[in-house]
PDB file of N, CA, C, O and CB in Angstrom:
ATOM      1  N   UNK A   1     -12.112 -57.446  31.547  1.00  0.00           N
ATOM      2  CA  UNK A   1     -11.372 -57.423  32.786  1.00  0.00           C
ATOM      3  C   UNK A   1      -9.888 -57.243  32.467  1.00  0.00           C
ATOM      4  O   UNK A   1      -9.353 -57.867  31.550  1.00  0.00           O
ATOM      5  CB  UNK A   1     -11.619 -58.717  33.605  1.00  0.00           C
ATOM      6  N   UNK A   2      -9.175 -56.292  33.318  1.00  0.00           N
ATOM      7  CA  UNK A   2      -7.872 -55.978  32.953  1.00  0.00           C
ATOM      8  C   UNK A   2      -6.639 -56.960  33.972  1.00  0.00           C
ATOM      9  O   UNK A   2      -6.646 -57.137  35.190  1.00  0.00           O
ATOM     10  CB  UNK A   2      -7.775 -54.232  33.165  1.00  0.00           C
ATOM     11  N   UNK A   3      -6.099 -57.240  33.398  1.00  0.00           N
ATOM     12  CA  UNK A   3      -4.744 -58.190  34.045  1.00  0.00           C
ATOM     13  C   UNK A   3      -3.428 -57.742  34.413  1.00  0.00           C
ATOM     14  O   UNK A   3      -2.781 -57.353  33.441  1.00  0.00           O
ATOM     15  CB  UNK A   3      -4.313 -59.177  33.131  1.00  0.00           C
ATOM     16  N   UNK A   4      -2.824 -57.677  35.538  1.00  0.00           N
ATOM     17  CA  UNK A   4      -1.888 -57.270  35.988  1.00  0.00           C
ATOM     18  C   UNK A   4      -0.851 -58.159  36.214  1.00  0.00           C
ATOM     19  O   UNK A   4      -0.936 -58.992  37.116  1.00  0.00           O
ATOM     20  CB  UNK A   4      -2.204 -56.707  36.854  1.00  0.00           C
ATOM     21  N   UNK A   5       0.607 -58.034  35.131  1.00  0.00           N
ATOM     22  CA  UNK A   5       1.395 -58.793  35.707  1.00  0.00           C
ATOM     23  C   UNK A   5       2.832 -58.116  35.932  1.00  0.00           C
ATOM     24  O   UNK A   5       3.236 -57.107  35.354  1.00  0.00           O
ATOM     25  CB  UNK A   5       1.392 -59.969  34.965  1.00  0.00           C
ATOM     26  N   UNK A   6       3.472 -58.821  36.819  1.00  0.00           N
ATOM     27  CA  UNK A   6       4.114 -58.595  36.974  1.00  0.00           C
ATOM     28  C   UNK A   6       5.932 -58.262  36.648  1.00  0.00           C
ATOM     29  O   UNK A   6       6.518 -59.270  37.043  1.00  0.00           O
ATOM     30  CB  UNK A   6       3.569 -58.933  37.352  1.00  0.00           C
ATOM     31  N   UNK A   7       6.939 -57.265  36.104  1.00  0.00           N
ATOM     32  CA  UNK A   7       8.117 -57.885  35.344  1.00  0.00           C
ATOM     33  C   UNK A   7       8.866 -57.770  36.357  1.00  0.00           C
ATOM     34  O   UNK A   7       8.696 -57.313  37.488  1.00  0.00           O
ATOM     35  CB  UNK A   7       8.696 -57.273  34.014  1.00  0.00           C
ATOM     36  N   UNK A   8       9.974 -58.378  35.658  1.00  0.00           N
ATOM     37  CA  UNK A   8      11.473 -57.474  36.640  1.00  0.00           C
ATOM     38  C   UNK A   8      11.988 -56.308  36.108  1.00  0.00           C
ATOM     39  O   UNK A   8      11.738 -55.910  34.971  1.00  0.00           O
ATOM     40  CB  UNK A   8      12.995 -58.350  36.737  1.00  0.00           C
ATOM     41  N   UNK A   9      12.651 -55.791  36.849  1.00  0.00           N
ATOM     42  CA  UNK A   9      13.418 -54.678  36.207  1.00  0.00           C
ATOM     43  C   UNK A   9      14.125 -54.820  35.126  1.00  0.00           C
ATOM     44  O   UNK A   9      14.156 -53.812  34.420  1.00  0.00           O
ATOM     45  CB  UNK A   9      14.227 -54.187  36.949  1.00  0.00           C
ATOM     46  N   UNK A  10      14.763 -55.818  34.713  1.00  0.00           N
ATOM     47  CA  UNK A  10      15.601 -56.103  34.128  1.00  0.00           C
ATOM     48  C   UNK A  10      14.659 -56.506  32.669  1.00  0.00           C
ATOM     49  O   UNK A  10      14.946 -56.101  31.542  1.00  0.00           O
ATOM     50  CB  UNK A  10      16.481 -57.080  34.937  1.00  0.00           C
ATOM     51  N   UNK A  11      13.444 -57.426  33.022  1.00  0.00           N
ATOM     52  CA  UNK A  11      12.637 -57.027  31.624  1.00  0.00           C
ATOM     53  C   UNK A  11      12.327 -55.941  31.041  1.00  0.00           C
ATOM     54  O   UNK A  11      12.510 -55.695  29.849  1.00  0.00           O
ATOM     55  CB  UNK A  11      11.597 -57.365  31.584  1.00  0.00           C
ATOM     56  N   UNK A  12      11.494 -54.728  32.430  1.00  0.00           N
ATOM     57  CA  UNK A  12      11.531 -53.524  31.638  1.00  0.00           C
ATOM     58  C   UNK A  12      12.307 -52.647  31.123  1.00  0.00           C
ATOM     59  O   UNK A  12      11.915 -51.630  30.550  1.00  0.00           O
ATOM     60  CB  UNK A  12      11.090 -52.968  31.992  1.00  0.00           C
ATOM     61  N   UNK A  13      13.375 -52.949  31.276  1.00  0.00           N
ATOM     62  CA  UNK A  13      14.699 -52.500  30.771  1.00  0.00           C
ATOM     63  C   UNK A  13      14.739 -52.565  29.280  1.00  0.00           C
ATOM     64  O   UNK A  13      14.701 -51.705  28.400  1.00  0.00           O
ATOM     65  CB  UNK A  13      15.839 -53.348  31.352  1.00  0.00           C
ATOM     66  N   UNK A  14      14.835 -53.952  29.287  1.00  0.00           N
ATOM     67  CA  UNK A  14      15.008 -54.709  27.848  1.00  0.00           C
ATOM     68  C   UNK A  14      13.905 -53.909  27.053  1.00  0.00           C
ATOM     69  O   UNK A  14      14.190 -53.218  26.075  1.00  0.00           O
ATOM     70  CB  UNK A  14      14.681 -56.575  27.868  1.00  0.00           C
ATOM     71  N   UNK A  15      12.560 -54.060  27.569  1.00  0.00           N
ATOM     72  CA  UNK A  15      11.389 -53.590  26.858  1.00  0.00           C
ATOM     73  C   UNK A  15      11.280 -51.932  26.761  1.00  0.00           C
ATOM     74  O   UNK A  15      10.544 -51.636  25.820  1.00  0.00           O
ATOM     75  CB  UNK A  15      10.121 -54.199  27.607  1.00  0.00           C
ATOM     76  N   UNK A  16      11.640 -51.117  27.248  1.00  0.00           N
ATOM     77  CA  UNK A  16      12.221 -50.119  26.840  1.00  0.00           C
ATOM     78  C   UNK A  16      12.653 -49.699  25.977  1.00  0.00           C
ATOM     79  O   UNK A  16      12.087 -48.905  25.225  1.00  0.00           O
ATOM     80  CB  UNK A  16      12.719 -49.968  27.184  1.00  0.00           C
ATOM     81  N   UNK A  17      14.294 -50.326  25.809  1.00  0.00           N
ATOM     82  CA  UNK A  17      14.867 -50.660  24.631  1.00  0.00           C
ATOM     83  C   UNK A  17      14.925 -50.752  23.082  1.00  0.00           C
ATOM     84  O   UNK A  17      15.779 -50.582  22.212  1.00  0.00           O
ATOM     85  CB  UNK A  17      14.923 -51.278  24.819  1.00  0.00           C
ATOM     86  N   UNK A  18      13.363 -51.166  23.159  1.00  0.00           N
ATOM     87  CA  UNK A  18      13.059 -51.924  22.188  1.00  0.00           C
ATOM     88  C   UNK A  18      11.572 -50.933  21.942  1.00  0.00           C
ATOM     89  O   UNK A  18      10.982 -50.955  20.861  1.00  0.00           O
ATOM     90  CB  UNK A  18      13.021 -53.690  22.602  1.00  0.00           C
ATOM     91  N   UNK A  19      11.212 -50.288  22.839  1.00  0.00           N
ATOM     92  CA  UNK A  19      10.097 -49.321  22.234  1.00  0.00           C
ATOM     93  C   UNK A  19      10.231 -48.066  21.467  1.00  0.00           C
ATOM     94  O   UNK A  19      11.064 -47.316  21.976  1.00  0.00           O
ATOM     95  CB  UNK A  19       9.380 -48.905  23.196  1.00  0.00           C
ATOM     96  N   UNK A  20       9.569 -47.524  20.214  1.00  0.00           N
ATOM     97  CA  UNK A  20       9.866 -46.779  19.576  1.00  0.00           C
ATOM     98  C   UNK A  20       9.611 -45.589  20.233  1.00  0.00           C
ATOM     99  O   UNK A  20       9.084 -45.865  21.311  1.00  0.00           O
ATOM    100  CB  UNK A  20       9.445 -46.981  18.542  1.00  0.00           C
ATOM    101  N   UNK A  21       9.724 -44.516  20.106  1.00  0.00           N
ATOM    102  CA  UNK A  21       9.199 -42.690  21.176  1.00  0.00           C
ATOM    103  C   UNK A  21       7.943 -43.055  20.773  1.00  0.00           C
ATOM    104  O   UNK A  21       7.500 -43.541  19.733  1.00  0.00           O
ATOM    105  CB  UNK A  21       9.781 -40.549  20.554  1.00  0.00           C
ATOM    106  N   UNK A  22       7.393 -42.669  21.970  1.00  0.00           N
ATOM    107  CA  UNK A  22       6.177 -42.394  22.106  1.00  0.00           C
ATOM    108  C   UNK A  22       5.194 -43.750  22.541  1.00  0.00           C
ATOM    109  O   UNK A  22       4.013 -43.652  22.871  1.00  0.00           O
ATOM    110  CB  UNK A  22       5.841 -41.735  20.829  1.00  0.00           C
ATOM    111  N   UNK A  23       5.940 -44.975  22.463  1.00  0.00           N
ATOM    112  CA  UNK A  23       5.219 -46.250  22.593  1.00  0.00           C
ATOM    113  C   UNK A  23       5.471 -46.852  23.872  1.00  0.00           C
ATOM    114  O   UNK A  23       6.556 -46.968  24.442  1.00  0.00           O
ATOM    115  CB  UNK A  23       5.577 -47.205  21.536  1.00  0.00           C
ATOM    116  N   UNK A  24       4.201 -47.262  24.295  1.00  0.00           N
ATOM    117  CA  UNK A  24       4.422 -47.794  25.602  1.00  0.00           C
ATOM    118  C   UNK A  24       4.597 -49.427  25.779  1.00  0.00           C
ATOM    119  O   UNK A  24       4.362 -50.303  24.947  1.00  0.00           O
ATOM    120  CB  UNK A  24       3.264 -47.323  26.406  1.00  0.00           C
ATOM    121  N   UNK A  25       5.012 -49.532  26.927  1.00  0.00           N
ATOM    122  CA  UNK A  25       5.462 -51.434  26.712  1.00  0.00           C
ATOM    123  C   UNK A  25       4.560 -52.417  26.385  1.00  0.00           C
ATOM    124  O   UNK A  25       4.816 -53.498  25.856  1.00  0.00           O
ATOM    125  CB  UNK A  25       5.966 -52.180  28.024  1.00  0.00           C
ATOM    126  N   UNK A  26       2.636 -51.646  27.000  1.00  0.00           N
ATOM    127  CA  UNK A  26       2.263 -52.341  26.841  1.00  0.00           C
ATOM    128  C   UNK A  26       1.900 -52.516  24.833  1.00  0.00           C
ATOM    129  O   UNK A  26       1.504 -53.541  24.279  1.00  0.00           O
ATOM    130  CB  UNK A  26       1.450 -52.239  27.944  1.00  0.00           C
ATOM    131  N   UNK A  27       2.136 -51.477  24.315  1.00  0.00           N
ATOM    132  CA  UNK A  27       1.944 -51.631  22.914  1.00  0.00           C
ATOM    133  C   UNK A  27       2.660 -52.629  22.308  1.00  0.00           C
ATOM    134  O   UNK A  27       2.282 -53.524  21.552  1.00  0.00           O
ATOM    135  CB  UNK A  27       2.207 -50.526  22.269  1.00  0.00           C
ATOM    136  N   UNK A  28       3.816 -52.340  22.766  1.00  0.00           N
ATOM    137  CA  UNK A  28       5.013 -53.255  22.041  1.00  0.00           C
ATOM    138  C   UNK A  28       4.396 -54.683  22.220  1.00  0.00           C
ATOM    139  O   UNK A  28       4.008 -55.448  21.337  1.00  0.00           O
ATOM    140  CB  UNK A  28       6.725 -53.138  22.857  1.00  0.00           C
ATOM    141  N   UNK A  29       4.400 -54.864  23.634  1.00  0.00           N
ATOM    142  CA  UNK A  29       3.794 -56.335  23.881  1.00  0.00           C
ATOM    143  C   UNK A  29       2.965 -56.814  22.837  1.00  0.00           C
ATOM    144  O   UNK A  29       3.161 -57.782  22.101  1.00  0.00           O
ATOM    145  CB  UNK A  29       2.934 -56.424  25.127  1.00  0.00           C
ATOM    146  N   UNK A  30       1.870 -55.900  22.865  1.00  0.00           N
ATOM    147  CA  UNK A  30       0.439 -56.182  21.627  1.00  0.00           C
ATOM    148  C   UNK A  30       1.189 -56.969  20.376  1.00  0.00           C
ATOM    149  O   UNK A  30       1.115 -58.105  19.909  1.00  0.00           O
ATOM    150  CB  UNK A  30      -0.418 -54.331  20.821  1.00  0.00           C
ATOM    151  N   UNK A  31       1.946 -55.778  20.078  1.00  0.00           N
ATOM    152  CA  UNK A  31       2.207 -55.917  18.727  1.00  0.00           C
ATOM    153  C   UNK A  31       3.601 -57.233  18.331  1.00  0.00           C
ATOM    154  O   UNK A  31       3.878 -57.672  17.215  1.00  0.00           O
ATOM    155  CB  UNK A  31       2.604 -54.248  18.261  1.00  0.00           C
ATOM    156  N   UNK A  32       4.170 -57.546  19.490  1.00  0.00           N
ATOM    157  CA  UNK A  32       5.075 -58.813  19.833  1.00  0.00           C
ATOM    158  C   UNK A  32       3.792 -59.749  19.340  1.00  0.00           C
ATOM    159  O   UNK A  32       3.611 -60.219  18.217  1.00  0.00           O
ATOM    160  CB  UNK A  32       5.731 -59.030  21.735  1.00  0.00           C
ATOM    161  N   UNK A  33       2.944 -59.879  20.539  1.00  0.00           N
ATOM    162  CA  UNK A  33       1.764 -61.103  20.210  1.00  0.00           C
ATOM    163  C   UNK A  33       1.302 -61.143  19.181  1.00  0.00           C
ATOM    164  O   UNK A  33       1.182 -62.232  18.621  1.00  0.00           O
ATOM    165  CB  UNK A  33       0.619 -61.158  20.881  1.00  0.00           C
ATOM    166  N   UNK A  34       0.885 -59.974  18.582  1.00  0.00           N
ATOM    167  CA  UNK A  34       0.200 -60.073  17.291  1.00  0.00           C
ATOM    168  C   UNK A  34       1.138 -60.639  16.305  1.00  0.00           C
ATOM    169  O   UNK A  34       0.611 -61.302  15.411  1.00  0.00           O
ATOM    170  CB  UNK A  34      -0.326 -58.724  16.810  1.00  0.00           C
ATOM    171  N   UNK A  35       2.540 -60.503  16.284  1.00  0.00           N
ATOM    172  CA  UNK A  35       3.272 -61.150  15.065  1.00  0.00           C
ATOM    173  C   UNK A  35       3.291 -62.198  15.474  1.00  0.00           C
ATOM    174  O   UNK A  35       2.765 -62.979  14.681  1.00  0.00           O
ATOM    175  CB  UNK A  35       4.577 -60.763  14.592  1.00  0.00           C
ATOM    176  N   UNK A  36       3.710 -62.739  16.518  1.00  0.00           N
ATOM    177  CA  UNK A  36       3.425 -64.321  16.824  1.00  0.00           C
ATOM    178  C   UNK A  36       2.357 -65.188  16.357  1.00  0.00           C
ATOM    179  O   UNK A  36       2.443 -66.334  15.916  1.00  0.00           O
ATOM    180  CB  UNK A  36       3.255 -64.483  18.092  1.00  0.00           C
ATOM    181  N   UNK A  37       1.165 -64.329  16.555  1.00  0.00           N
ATOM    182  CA  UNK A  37      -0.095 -64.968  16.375  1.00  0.00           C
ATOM    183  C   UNK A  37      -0.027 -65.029  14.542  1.00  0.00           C
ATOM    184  O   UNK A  37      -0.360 -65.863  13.700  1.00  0.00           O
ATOM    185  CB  UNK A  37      -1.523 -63.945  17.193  1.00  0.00           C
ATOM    186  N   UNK A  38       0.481 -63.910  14.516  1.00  0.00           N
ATOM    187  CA  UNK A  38       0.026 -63.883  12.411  1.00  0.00           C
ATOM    188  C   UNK A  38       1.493 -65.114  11.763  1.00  0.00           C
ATOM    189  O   UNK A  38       1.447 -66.118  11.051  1.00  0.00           O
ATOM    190  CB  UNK A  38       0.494 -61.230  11.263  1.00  0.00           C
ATOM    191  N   UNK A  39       2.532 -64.460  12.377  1.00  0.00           N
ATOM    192  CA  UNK A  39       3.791 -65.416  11.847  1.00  0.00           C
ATOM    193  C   UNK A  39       3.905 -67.147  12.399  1.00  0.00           C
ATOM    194  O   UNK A  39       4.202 -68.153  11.754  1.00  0.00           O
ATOM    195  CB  UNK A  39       5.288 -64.583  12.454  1.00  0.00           C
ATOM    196  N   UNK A  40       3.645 -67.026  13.419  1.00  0.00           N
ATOM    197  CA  UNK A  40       4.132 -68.267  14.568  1.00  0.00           C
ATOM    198  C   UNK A  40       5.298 -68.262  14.709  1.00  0.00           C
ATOM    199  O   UNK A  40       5.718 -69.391  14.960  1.00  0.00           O
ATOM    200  CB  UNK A  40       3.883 -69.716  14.299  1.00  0.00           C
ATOM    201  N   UNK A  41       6.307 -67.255  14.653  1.00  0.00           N
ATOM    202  CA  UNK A  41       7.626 -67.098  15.417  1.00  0.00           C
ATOM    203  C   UNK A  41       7.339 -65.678  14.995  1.00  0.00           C
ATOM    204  O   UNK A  41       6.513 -65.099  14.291  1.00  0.00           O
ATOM    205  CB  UNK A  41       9.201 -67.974  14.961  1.00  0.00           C
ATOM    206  N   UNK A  42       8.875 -65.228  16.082  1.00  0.00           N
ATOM    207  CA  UNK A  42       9.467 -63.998  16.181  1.00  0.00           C
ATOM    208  C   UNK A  42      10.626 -64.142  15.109  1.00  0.00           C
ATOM    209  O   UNK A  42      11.476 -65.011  14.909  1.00  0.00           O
ATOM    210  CB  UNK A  42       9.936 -63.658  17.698  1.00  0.00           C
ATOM    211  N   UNK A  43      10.277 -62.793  14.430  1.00  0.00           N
ATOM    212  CA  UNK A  43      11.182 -62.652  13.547  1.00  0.00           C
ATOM    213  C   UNK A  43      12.523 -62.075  13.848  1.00  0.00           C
ATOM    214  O   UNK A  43      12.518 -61.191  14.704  1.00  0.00           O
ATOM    215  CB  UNK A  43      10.648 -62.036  12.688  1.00  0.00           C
ATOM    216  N   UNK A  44      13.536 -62.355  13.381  1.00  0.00           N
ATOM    217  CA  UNK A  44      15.091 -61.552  14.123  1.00  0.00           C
ATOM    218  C   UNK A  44      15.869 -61.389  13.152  1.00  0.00           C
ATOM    219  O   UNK A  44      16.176 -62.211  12.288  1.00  0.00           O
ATOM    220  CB  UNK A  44      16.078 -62.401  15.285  1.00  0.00           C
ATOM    221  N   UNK A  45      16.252 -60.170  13.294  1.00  0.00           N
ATOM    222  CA  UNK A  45      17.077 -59.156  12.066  1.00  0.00           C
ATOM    223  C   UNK A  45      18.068 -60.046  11.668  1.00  0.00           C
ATOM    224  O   UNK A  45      18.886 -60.637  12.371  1.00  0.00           O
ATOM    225  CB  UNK A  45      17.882 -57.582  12.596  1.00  0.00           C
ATOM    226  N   UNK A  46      17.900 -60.080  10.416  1.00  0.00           N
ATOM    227  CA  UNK A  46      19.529 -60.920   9.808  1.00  0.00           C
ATOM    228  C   UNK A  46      19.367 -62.479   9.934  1.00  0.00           C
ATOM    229  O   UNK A  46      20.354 -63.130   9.590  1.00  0.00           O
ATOM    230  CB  UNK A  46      21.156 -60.492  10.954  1.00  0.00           C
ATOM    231  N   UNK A  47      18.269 -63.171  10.376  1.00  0.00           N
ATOM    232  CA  UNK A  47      18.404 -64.322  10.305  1.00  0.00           C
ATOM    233  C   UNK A  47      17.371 -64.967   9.404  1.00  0.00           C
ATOM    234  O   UNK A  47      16.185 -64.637   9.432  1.00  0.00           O
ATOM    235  CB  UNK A  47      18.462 -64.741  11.496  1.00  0.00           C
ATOM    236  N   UNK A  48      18.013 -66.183   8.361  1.00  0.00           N
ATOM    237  CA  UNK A  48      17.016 -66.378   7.331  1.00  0.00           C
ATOM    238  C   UNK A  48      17.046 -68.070   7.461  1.00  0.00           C
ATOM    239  O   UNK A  48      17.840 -68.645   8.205  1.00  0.00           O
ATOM    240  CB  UNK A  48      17.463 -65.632   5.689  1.00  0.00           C
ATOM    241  N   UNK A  49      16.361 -68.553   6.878  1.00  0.00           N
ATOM    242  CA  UNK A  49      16.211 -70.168   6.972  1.00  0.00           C
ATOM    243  C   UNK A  49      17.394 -70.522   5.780  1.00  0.00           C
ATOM    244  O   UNK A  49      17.646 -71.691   5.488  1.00  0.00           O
ATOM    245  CB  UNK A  49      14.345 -70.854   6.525  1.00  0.00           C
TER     246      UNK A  49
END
């Protein structure tokens, strides 16, 4: 069953942004969750423990 939610503009903006050519938001999303799920955080450029 497929799920529909809803953003603001202002998310898909952001998520845009952030997609490579040719990739759609919902990929990015996937692949957001999937590092979450494998890492347990989001990783962010330039920042180290």
């Amino acid at each position: 069953m497929t799920q529909t939610l809803e953003i603001s503009d202002d998310l898909k903006e952001r998520l845009d942004n952030h997609c490579e050519d040719g990739q759609s938001n919902e990929e990015l999303i996937e692949e957001l969750v999937s590092m979450y799920e494998t890492e347990g955080t989001f990783l962010q450029e330039g920042y180290s423990e």
